[in-house]
C-alpha positions in Angstrom: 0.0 0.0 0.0 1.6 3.6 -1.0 0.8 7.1 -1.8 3.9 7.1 -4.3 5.2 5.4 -7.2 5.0 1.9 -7.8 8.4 -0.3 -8.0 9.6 -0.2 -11.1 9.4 -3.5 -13.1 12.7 -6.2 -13.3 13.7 -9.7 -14.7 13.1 -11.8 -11.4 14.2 -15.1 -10.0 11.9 -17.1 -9.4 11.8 -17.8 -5.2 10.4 -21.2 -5.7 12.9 -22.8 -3.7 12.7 -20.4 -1.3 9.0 -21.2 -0.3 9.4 -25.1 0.3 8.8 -24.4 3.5 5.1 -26.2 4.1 4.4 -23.6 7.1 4.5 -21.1 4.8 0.6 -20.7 3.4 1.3 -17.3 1.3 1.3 -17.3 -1.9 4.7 -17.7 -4.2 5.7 -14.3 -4.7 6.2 -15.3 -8.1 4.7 -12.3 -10.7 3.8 -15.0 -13.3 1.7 -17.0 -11.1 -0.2 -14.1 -9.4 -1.2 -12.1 -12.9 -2.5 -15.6 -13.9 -6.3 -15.8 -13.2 -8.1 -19.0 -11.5 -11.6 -20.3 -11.5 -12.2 -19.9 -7.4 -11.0 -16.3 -7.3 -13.3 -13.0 -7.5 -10.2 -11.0 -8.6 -10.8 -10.5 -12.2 -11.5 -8.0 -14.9 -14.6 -6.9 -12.8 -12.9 -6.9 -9.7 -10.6 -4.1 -11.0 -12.9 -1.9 -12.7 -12.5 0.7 -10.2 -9.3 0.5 -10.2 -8.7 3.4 -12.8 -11.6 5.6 -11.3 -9.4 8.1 -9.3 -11.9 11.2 -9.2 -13.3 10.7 -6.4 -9.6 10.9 -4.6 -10.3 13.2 -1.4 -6.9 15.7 -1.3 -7.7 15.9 2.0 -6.5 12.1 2.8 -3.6 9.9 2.5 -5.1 8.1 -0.6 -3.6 4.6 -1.2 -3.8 2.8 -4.8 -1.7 -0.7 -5.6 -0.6 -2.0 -8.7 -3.1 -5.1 -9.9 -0.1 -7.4 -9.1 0.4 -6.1 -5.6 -4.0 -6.6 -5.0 -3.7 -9.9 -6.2 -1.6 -11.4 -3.7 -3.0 -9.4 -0.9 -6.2 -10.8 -1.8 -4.9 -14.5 -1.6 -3.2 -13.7 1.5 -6.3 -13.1 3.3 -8.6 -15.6 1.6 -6.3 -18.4 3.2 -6.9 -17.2 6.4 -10.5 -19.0 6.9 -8.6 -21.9 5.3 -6.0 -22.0 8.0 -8.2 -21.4 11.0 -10.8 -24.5 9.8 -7.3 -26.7 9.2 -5.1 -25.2 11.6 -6.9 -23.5 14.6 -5.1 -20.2 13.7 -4.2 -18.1 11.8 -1.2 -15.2 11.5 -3.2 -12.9 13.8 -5.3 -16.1 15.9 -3.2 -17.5 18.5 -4.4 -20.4 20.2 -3.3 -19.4 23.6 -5.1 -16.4 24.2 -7.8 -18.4 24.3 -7.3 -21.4 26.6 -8.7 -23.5 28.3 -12.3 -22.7 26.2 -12.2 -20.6 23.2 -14.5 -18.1 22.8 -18.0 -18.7 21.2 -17.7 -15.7 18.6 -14.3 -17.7 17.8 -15.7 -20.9 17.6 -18.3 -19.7 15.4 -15.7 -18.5 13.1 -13.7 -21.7 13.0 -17.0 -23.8 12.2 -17.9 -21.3 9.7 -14.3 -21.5 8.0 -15.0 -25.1 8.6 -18.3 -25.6 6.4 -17.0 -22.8 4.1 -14.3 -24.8 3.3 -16.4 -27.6 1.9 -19.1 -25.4 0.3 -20.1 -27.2 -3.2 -23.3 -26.1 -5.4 -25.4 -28.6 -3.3 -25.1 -27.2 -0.2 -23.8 -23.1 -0.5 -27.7 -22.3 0.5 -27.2 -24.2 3.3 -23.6 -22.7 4.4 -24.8 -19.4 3.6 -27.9 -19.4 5.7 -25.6 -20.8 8.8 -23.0 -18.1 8.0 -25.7 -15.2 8.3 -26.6 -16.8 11.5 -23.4 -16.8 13.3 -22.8 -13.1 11.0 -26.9 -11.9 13.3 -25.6 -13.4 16.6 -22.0 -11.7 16.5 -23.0 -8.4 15.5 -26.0 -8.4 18.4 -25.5 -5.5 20.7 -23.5 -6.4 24.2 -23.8 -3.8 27.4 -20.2 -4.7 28.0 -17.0 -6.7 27.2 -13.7 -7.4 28.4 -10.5 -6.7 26.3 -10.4 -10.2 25.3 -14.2 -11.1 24.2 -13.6 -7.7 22.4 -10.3 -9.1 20.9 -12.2 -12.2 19.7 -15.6 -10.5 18.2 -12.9 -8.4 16.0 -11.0 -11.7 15.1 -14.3 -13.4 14.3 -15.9 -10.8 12.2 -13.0 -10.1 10.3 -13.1 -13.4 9.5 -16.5 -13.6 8.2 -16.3 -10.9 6.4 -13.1 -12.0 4.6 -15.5 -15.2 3.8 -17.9 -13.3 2.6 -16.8 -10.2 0.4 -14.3 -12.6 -1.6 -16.6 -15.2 -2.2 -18.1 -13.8 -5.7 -21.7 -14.1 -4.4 -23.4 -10.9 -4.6 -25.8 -10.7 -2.1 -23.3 -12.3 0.6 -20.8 -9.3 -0.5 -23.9 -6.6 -0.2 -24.6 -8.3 3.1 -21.2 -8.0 4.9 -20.7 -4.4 3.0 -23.8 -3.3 5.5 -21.0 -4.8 8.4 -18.0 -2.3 7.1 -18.6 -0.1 9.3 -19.1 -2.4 12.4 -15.7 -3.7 11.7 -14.2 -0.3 11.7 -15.7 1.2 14.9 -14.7 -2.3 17.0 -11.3 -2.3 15.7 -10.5 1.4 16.4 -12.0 1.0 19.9 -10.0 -2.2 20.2 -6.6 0.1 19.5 -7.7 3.0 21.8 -8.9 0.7 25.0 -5.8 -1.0 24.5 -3.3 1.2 23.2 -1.2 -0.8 21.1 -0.9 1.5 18.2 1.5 3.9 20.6 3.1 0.6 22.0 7.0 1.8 22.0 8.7 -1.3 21.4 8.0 -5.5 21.8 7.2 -6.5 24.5 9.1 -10.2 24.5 11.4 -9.9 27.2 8.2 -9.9 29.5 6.9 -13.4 28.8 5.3 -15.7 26.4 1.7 -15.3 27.8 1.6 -11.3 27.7 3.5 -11.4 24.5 1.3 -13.8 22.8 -2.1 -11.5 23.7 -0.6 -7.8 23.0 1.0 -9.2 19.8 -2.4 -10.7 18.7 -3.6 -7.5 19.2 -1.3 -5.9 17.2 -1.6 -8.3 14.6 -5.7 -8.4 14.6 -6.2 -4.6 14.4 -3.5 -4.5 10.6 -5.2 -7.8 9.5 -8.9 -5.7 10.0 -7.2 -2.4 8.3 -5.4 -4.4 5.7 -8.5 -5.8 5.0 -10.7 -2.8 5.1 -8.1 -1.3 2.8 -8.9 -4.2 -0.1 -12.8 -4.2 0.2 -12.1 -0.3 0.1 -10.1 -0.6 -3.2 -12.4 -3.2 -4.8 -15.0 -1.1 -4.6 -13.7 2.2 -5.0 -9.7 1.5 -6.8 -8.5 3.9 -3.8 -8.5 3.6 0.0 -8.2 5.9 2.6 -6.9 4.1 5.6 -2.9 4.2 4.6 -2.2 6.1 7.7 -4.4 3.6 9.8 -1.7 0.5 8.6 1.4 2.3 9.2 0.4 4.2 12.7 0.8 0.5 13.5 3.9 -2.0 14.8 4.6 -5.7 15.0 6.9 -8.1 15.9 8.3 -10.3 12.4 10.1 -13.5 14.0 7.8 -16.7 12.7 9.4 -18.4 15.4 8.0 -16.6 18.3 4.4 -16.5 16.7 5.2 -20.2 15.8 6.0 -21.0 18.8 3.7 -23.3 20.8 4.9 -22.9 24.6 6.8 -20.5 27.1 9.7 -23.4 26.8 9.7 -22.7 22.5 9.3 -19.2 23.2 11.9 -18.7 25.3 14.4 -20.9 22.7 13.6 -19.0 19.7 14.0 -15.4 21.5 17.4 -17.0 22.2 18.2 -18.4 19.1 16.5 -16.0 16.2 16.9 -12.5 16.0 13.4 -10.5 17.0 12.1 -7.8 14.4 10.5 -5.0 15.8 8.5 -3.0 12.8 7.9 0.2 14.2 5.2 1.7 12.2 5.9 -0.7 9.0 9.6 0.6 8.4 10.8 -2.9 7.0 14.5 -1.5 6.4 15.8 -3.4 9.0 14.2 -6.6 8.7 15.4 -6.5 4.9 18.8 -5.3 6.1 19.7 -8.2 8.7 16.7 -10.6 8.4 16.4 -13.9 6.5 13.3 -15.8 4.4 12.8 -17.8 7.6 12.4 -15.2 10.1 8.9 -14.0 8.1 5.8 -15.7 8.8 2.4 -14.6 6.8 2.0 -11.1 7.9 5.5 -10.1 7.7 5.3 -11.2 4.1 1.8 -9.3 3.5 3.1 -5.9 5.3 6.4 -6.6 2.8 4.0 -7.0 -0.6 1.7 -4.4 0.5 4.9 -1.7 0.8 7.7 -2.9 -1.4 5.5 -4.2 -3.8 6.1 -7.9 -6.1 9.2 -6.4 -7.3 10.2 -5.1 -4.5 9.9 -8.6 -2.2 11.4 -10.3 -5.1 14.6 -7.7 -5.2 15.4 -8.7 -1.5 15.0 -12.8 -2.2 17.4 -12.4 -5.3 19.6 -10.5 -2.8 19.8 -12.8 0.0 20.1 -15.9 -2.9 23.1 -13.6 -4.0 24.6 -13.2 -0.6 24.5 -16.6 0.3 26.7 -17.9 -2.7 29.5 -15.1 -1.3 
């Protein structure tokens, strides 16, 4: 996502052999693969005919465009994320352990959704689609009161659905979760003022797995709802608004530490990998000292969205040229 020029287009390598890794659910970041079209994808022709529409730019706002190549991946990025929760559990901003020992019922509402969504087939989509608008009516019911961490999950949950629901291709599911746009926004910025992440000065790892785990997820949930935002906002419009909401924001980029699945693991990756504090989405120093295997899905989507295809691909052919020094 910029407000400037796009990356200027090179002869890449492809990074194939970088992405073996299975843990890995991003797309390649191969140019080839994402400008070629698929059946189960809504990003087409009509998907970008609003792309070129710029008069309706506000000079008054940070207006963000992407090049088609750039919305493409972004796109797939956040379409897998209903396919890892149903298979997985999680996803890159879902971590199983904020919510132990019982997850959440907005959560697991989510995951069965993801779950039935995942095997919808012409035989049964009325069927999926009528649960899915059920669990949509009972999440978005008004609540006198919640705690940071029911708030936490209703955000994760209903960016979920609506990630299942506005990249579908079904029209009156996308007109549906358009009417929950605004819903989305108003929890997720009162998630980031109750909480106070977005001033967050640093990571907070040295102060143990648990805490990390929770402030991280909120990090993570509150780009994951802009970032997403920022598409629907761009498929319907070919602009958004929201570039200063994204990179007000910080994260940690060490897959290992969101990988990790105890205190014990947590505490042996902070001692064996490098941690990767992104204040505010400067990446410089990640793509300075960092490796392939230090980024897990976000860290790759927050590099797409502001170096662009060509610009994730420079850094790969970098690192595959440093390591044969």
């Amino acid at each position: 996502m910029n407000s400037g020029s796009q990356s200027s287009e090179h002869d890449q390598m492809s990074p194939q052999e970088i992405f073996a890794d299975p843990e890995l659910l991003v797309p390649q970041l191969d140019v080839t693969d994402l400008v070629e079209l698929s059946l189960d994808t809504i990003v087409d022709d009509s998907f970008f005919m609003a792309f070129d529409n710029r008069g309706l730019a506000n000079t008054y706002l940070e207006v963000g465009v992407m090049d088609r190549e750039r919305i493409r991946y972004c796109v797939r990025c956040l379409k897998s994320y209903p396919i890892s929760l149903a298979h997985t559990g999680k996803t890159t901003f879902i971590h199983p352990r904020n919510y132990q020992p019982t997850m959440p019922q907005a959560l697991q509402d989510a995951v069965s959704a993801s779950s039935l969504y995942c095997n919808k087939n012409e035989l049964n989509e009325n069927v999926i689609w009528e649960i899915i608008t059920s669990k949509v009516t009972q999440l978005t019911e008004r609540r006198p009161s919640w705690s940071v961490a029911e708030h936490l999950a209703f955000v994760q949950a209903l960016i979920i659905f609506q990630i299942i629901r506005l990249f579908d291709g079904d029209i009156k599911q996308r007109s549906d979760a358009e009417q929950q746009e605004e819903l989305l926004t108003s929890w997720t910025d009162s998630l980031a003022i109750r909480t106070g992440v977005v001033s967050s000065p640093s990571s907070t790892v040295d102060r143990g797995w648990e805490y990390w785990v929770f402030e991280e997820a909120l990090r993570r949930t509150i780009i994951v709802s802009r970032t997403a935002q920022s598409m629907f906002a761009i498929q319907r419009q070919g602009f958004c608004t929201m570039v200063g909401a994204v990179t007000d924001m910080s994260f940690t980029a060490q897959r290992k530490l969101w990988a990790a699945p105890s205190a014990a693991h947590f505490l042996k990756a902070c001692k064996e990998t490098r941690n990767f504090w992104v204040d505010k989405m400067h990446l410089d120093g990640l793509m300075e000292n960092g490796t392939v295997d230090d980024l897990d899905e976000l860290a790759w989507l927050m590099l797409v969205t502001y170096k662009g295809i060509d610009g994730a691909n420079e850094w790969i052919n970098f690192l595959i040229k440093k390591s044969h020094l």
